[in-house]
N, C-alpha and C positions, 0 to 999 in steps of 0.2 A: 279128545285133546290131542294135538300135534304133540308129535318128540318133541324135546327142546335140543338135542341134540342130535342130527343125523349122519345115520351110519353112510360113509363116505370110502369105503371098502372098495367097493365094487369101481368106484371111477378111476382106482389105484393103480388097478388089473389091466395090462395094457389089452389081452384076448380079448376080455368083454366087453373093455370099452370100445374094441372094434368092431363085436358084435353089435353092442348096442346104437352102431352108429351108421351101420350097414342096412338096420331094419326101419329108421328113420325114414319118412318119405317129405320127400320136396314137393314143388308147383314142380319142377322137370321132369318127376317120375309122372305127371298126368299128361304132360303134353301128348308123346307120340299115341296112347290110346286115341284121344281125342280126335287125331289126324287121319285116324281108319275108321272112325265113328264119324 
């Protein structure tokens, strides 16, 4: 069973939220491999 309520803590926090936003990968983080492959 889901929470019915989620912990919304963490997106509060401005550090993590910029950590968690720094580990996110885009279609951009694949190009330049791509271009040496």
């Amino acid at each position: 069973m889901f929470p019915i309520h989620r912990n919304r803590r963490l997106r509060t926090n401005d550090s993590i939220r910029s950590l968690v936003r720094e580990t996110i990968l885009t279609p951009n983080d694949f190009m330049f491999p791509m271009f040496i492959a």
